[in-house]
C-alpha positions in Angstrom: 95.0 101.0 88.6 94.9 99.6 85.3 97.6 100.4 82.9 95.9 100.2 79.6 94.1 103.6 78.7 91.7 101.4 77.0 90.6 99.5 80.1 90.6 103.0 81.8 88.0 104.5 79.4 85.7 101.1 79.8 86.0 101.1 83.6 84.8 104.9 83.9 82.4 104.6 80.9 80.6 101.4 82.9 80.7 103.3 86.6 79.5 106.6 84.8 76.3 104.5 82.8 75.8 102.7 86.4 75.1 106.1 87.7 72.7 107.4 84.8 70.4 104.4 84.4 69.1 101.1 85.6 70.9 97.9 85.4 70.1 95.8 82.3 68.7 92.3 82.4 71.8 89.8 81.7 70.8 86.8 80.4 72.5 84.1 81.4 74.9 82.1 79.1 75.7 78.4 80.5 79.6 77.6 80.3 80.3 74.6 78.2 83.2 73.4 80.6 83.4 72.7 83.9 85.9 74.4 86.0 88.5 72.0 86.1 88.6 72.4 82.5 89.6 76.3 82.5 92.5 76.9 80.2 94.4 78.9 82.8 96.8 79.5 80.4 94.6 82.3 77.9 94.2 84.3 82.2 98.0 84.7 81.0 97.5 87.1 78.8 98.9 90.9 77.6 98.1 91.9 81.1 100.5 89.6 83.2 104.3 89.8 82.8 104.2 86.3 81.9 101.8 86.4 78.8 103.6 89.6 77.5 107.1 87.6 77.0 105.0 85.0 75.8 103.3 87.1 73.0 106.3 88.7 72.3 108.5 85.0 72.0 105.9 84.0 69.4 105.2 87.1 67.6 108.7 87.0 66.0 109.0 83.6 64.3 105.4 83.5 63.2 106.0 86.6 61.5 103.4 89.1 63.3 103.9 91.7 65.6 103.3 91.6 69.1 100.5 94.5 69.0 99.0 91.9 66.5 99.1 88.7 68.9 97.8 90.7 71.9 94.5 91.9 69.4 94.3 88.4 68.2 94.5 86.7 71.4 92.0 88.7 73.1 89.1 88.3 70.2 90.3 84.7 69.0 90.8 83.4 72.7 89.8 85.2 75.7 86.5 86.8 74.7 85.8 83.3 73.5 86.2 82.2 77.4 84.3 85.2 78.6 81.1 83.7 76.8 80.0 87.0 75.0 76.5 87.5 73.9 76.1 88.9 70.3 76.6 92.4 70.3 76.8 94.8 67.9 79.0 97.2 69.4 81.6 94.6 70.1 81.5 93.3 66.3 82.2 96.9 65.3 84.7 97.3 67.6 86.5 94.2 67.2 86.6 94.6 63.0 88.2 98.6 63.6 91.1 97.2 66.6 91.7 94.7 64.1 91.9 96.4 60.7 94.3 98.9 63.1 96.7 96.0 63.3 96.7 95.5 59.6 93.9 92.3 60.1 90.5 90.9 59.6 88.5 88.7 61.1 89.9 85.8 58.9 93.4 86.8 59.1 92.9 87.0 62.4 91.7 83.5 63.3 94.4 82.0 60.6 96.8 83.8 63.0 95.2 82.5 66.1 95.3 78.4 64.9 98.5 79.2 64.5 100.1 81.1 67.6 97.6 79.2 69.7 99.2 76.0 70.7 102.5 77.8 70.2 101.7 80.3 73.1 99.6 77.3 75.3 103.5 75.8 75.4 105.1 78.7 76.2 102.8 79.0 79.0 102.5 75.4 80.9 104.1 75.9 83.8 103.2 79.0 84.8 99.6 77.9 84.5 99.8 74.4 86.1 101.0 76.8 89.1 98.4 79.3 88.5 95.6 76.6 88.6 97.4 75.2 91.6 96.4 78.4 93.6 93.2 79.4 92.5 91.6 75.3 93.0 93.6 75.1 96.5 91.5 75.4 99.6 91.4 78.3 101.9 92.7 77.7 104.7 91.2 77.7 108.1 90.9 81.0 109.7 92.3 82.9 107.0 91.7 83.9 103.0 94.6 86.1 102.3 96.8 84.6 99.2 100.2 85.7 98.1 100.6 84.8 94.6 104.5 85.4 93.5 105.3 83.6 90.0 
């Protein structure tokens, strides 16, 4: 189901390795926030309709592109959430996506400090609504959820 051939290629690639060897040993990385502290806002990212018109209503007057914010955004913000260990394949990756949107890692995070707060705005109410959901109790009985924004 996912749109990005990207994703695609990573999905397959993991369920293929799954297959061919044993699972690796994770270690575990402690989150520095508590939940109530999530920035719901970065969960609304290139992937939702939402962080797309954001992206694109920020790209403009900062003077990137929108292919630029979406690469930016994911390495500057939500990879940061996702707690990443080191890894040399990401590094490698992250420097060739980048340097395909005309960036490196500096120009990248000098973008970022800039869009950030920009795109955090842009975003508010659609996640004070999103957070609304995801901390509300189940109810009784039930745990289907219809989320509509």
């Amino acid at each position: 189901m996912a749109t990005w051939q990207w994703d695609k290629a990573c999905i397959l690639a993991t369920a293929f390795l799954s297959t061919k060897s044993e699972t690796p040993t994770v270690d575990t990385v402690l989150a520095s926030q508590s939940p109530s502290d999530f920035p719901y806002w970065a969960a609304l990212d290139k992937h939702t309709d939402e962080g797309k018109a954001a992206l694109r209503d920020v790209a403009k007057p900062l003077g990137a592109t929108y292919r630029q914010l979406i690469w930016v955004s994911f390495y500057c913000e939500s990879a940061q959430v996702n707690q990443l260990l080191p890894s040399p394949w990401f590094e490698a990756e992250r420097e060739w996506r980048l340097r395909r949107a005309s960036l490196s890692w500096e120009s990248a995070k000098e973008l970022w400090e800039r869009a950030r707060c920009l795109i955090q705005r842009r975003l508010e109410h659609d996640a004070r609504e999103l957070k609304t959901i995801v901390e509300s109790p189940i109810p009784e009985g039930g745990t289907s959820l219809s989320i509509n924004f």
